[in-house]
C-alpha positions as CSV (number, residue, x, y, z in Angstrom):
1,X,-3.0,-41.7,10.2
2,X,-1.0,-40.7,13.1
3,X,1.9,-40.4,11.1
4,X,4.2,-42.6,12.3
5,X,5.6,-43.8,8.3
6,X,4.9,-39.9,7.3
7,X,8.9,-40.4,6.1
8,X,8.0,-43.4,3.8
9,X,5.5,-41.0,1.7
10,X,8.3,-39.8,-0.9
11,X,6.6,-38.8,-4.0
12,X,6.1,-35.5,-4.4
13,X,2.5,-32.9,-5.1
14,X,3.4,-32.6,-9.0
15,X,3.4,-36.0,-10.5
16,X,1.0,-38.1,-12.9
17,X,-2.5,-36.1,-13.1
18,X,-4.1,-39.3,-11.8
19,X,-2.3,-39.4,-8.7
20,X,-1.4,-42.9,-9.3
21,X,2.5,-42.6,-7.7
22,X,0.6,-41.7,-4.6
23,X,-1.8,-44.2,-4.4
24,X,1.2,-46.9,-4.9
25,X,3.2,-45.3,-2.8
26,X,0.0,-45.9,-0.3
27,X,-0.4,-49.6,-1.5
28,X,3.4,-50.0,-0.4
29,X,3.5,-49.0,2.5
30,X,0.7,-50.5,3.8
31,X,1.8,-53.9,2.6
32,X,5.3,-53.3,3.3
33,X,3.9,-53.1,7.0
34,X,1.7,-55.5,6.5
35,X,4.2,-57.8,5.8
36,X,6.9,-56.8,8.7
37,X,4.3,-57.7,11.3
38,X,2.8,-60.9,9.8
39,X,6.8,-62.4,9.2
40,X,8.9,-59.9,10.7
41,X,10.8,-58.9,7.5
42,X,10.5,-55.4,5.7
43,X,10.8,-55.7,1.9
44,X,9.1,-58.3,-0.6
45,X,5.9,-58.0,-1.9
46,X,4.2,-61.9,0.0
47,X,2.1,-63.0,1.3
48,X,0.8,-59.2,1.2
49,X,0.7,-57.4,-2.4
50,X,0.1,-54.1,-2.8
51,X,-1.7,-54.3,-5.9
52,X,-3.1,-58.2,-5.3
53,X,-4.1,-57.0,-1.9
54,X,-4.2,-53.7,-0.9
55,X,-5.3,-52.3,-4.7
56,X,-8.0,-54.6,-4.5
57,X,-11.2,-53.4,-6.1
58,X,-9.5,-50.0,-6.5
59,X,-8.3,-47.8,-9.0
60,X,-6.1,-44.6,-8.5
61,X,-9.0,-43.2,-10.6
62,X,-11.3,-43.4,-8.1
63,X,-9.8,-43.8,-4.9
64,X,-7.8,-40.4,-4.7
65,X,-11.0,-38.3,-6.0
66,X,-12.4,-40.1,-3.0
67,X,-9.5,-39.2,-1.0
68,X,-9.4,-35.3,-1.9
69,X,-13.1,-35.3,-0.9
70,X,-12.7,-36.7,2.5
71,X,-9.7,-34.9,3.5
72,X,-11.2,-31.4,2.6
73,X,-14.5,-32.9,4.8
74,X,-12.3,-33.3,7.8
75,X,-10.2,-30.4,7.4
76,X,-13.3,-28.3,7.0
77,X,-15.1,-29.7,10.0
78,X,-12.2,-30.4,12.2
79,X,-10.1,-26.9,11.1
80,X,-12.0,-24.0,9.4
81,X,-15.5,-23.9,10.4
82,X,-14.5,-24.2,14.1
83,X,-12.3,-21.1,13.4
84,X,-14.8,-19.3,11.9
85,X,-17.3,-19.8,14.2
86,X,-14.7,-18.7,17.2
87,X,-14.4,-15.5,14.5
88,X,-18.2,-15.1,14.0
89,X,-18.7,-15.0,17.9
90,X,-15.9,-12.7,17.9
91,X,-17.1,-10.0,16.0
92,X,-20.7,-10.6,17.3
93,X,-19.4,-9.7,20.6
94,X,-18.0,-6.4,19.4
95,X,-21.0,-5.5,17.4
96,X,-22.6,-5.4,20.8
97,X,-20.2,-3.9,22.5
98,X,-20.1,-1.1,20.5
99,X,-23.6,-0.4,19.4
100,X,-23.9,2.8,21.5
101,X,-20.7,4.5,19.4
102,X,-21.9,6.3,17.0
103,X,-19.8,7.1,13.6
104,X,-20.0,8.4,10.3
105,X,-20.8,5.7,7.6
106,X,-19.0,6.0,4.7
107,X,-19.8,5.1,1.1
108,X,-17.2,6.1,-2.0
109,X,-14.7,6.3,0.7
110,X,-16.2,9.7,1.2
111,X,-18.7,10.9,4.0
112,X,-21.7,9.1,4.4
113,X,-24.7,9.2,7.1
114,X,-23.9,8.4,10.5
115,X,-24.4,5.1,12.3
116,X,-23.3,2.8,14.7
117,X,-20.0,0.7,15.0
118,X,-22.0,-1.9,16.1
119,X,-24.0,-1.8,13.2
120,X,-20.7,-2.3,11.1
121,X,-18.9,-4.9,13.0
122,X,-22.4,-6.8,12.7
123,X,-21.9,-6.8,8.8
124,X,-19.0,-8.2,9.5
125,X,-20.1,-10.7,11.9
126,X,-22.6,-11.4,9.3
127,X,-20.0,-12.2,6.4
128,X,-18.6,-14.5,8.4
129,X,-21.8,-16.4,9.5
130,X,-22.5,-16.4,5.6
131,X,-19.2,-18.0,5.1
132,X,-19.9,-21.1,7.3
133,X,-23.5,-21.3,5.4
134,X,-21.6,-21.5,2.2
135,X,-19.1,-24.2,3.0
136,X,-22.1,-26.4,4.6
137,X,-24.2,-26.2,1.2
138,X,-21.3,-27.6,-0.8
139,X,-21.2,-30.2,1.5
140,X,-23.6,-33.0,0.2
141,X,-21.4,-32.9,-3.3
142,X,-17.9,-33.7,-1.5
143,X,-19.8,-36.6,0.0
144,X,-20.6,-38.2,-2.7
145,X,-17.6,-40.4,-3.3
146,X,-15.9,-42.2,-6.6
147,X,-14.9,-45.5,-4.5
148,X,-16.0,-48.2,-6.5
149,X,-15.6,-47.0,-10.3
150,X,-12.2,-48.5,-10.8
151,X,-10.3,-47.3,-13.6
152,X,-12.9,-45.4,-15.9
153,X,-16.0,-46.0,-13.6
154,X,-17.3,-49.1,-14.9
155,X,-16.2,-50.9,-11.8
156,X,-14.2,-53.5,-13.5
157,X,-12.4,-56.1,-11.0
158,X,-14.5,-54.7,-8.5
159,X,-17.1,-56.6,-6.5
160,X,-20.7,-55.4,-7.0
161,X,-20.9,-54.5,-3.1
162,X,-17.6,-53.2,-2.7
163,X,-18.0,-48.9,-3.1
164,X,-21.4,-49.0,-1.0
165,X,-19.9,-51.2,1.7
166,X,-16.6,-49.6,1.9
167,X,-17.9,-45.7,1.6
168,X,-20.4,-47.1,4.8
169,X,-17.3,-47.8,6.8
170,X,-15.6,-44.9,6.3
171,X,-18.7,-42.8,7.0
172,X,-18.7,-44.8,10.6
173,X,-15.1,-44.2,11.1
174,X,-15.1,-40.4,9.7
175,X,-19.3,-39.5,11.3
176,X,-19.1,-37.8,7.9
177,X,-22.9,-38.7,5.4
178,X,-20.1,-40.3,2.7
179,X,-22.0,-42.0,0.1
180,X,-21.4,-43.5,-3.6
181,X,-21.7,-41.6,-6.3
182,X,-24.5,-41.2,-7.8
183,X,-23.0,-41.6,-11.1
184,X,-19.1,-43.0,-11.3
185,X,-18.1,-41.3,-14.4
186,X,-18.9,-37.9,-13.5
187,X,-17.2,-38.5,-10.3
188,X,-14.4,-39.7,-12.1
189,X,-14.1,-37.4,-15.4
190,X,-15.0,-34.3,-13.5
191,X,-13.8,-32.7,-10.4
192,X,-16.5,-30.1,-10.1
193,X,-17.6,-30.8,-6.6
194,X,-13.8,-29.7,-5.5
195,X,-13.8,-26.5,-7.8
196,X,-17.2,-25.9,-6.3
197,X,-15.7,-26.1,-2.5
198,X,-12.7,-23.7,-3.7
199,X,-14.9,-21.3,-5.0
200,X,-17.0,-21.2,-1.6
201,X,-13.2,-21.2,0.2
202,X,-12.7,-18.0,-2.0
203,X,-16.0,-16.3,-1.6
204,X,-15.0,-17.0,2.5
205,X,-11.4,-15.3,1.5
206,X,-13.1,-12.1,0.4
207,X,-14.9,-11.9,2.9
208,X,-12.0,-11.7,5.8
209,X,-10.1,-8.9,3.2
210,X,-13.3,-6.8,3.2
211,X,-13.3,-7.2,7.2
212,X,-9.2,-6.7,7.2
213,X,-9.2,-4.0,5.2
214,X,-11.6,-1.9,7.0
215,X,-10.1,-2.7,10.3
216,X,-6.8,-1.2,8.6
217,X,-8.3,1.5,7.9
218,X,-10.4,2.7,10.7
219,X,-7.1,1.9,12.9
220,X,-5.1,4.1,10.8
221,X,-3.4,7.0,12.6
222,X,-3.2,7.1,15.3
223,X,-3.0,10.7,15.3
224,X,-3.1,11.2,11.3
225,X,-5.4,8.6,10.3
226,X,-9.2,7.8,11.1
227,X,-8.3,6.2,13.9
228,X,-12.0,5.3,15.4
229,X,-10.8,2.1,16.5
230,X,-7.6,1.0,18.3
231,X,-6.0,-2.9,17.4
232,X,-4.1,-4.7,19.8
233,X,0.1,-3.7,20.1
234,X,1.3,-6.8,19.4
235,X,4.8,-6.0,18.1
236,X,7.2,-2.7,17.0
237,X,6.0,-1.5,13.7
238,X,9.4,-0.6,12.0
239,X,13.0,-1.1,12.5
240,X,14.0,2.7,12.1
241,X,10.9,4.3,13.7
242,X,10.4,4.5,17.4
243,X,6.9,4.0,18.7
244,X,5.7,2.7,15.2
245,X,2.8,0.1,15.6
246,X,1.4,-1.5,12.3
247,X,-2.0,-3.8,12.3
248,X,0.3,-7.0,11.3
249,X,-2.9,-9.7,11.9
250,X,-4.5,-8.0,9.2
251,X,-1.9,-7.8,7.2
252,X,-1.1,-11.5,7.4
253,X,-4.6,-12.2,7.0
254,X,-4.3,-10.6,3.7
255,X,-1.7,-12.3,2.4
256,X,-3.3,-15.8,3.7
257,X,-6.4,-14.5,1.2
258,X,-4.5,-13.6,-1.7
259,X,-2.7,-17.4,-1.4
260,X,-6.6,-18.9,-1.2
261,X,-7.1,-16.3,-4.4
262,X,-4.7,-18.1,-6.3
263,X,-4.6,-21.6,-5.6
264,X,-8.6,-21.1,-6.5
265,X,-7.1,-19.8,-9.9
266,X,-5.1,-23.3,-10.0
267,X,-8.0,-25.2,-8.8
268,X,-10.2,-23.9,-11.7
269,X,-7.2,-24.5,-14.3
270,X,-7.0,-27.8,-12.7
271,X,-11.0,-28.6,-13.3
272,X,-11.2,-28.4,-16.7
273,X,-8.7,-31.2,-17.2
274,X,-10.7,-33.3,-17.1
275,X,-10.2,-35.2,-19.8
276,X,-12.9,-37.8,-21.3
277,X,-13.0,-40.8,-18.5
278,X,-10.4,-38.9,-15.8
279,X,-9.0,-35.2,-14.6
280,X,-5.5,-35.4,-14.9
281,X,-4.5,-33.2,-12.5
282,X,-5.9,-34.6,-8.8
283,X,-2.7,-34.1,-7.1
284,X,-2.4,-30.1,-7.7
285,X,-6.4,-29.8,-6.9
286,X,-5.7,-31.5,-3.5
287,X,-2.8,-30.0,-2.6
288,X,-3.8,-26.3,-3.5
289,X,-7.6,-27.4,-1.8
290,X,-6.2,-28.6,1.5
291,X,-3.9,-25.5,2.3
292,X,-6.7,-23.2,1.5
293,X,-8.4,-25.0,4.2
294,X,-5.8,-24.8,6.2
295,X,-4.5,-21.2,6.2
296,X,-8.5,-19.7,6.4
297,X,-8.2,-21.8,9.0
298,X,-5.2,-20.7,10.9
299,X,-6.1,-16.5,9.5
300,X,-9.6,-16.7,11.1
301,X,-8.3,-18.2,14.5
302,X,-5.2,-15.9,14.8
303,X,-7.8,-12.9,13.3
304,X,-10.3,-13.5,16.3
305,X,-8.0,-14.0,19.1
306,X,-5.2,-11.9,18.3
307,X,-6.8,-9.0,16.8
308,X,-10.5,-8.6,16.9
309,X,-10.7,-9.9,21.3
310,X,-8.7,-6.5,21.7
311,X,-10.1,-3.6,19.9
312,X,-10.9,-0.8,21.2
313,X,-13.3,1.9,20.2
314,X,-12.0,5.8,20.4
315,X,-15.2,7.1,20.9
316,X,-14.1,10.9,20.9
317,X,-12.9,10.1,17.4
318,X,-16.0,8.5,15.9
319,X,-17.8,11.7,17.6
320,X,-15.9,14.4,16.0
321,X,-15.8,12.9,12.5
322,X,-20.2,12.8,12.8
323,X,-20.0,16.8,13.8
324,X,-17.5,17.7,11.2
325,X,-19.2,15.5,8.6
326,X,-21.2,17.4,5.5
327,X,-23.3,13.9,4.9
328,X,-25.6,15.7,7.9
329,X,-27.0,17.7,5.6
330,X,-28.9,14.3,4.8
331,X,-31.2,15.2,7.6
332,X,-32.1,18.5,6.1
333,X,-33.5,17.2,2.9
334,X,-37.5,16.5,4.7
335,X,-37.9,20.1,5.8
336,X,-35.6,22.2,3.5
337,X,-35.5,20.4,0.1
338,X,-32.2,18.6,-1.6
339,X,-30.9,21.8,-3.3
340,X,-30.9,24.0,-0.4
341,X,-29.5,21.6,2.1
342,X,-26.9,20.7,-0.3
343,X,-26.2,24.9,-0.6
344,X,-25.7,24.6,3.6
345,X,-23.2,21.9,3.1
346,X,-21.5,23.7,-0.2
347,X,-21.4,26.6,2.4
348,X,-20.1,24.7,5.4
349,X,-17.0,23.3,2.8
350,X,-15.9,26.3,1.8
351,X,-16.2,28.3,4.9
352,X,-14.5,25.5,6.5
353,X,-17.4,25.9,9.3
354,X,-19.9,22.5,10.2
355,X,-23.3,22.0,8.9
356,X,-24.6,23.0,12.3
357,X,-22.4,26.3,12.7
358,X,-24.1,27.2,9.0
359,X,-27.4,26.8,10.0
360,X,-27.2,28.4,13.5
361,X,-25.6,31.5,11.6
362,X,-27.7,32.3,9.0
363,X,-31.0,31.4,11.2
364,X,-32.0,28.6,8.7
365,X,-33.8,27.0,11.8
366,X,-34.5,27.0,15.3
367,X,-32.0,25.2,17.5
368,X,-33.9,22.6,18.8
369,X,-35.4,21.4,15.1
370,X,-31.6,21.5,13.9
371,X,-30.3,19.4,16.6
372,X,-33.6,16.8,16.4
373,X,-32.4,17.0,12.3
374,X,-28.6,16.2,12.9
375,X,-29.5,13.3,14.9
376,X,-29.5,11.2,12.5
């Protein structure tokens, strides 16, 4: 565990579906060590076996389902979910910040009616929280563990006790609520619980593009953009043009999710190999599974401190876009009817004036019951 025979693991991800040159490769090494310190010699296979010994009561067939779930347990408690939250608080923090800035919504990717930016970074801060409530609820599936099914899930040359006992230890050791499966041969046949978790580490992935994307956005300019927010300068944009700044946390956050897309696309390919007493392709579903984990893990930390700590609002920006915006004419609708306010806003377009200068020219209203309307 703290790596210290990482160079005796040879055997590479793509190999038998079961995992099995792993698991010896395990069995080996851990009696080859075994061995060294009980006689002082490396090499042989006595008084330590590793099938005798360290295989006993085990089968690759249940032992590395068992191992993909707890490794994606730790990873997720230890890695992701603490990066998350440290995202979650993140955003939460600029919701606050920035709940007196108002700004025009947008829907269509056209005007919309105004709001606040607080409001949206607290959809975003919301995503987020979501996020951490999906990876929890597939929780209680990941625990449940195949130790103890041997080679098709009948237990054969396993003692009675063995699973339970052994899956207690672990849970002591790990502080994780690991228990036996409930029933060996699904946990054996199928690896649903680990498409499950993939498709929660995708829905998680989606979520940080929709916030990425927008932050892209709104940042974009600075002069020729929206530009109602400002991200953190954190290196030159472009190697031919000066002053260039691009939002490169973002961007890498991006490409993290469209790696987490795809190895969910393997992960589900993966799943349905599961063929009569045993999936057949374990060692692609924990390799693609664990660096999902891990890089939503490293995005969301590198997203929170290195991008979303340091924006800025441009509050003259967000202003001007609400005056200029024809989605005012919303306001109108109560006391002047749908068609005529959307004649006022027809008018405003075309004259290239703002919904306010239209309805102070042609007298529509009084002044004060247009401003009280256009505060919307």
């Amino acid at each position: 565990l703290q790596g210290q025979w990482d160079d005796q693991f040879v055997v590479g991800v793509f190999q038998t579906g079961s995992g099995t040159s792993s698991n010896m490769n395990v069995n080996e090494v851990i009696a080859n060590r075994a061995n060294e310190i009980l006689t002082g010699r490396k090499g042989g296979k006595a008084p330590v076996h590793p099938n005798d010994h360290v295989n006993l009561g085990q089968s690759s067939n249940d032992a590395v389902p068992s191992a993909i779930h707890i490794a994606a347990l730790l990873a997720l408690r230890q890695k992701l979910v603490p990066s998350l939250r440290l995202l979650h608080d993140r955003l939460a923090a600029k919701a606050e910040e920035f709940a007196d800035v108002r700004k025009i919504g947008r829907t269509h990717l056209q005007d919309a009616v105004p709001m606040t930016l607080g409001q949206e970074f607290s959809g975003y801060a919301r995503q987020v929280e979501l996020g951490i409530e999906r990876l929890a609820a597939v929780e209680p599936r990941l625990c449940e563990l195949a130790l103890g099914g041997t080679a098709v899930g009948t237990g054969v040359n396993a003692h009675p006790r063995f699973g339970a006992e052994t899956i207690a230890w672990i849970a002591r050791e790990t502080g994780i609520d690991l228990r036996e499966a409930r029933n060996h041969f699904e946990a054996q046949a199928a690896r649903d619980a680990a498409v499950e978790a993939s498709g929660a580490l995708k829905t998680v992935a989606v979520s940080l593009a929709k916030i990425a994307n927008d932050l892209r956005w709104l940042a974009s300019g600075p002069r020729c953009g929206i530009g109602e927010i400002t991200l953190p300068s954190l290196q030159p944009g472009s190697s031919i043009m000066p002053g260039k700044v691009n939002p490169v946390i973002p961007e890498a956050v991006l490409q993290a999710v469209a790696q987490v897309v795809g190895n969910d696309a393997a992960i589900t390919f993966c799943g349905q190999a599961g063929n009569f007493e045993l999936n057949v392709m374990m060692p692609a579903i924990a390799h693609n599974l664990l660096q999902s984990i891990g890089l939503l893990a490293d995005a969301a930390a590198a997203f929170a401190g290195r991008c979303i700590a340091g924006i800025a609002a441009n509050r003259e920006a967000c202003g001007a876009f609400i005056e200029r915006s024809l989605a005012l004419a919303t306001g109108l609708v109560p006391r002047i009817g749908y068609d005529r306010a959307a004649a006022v806003a027809k008018t405003a377009y075309d004259s290239g004036r703002t919904i306010r200068e239209v309805l102070t020219a042609e007298a529509i209203l009084p002044k004060e019951e247009i401003d009280q309307l256009l505060d919307i």
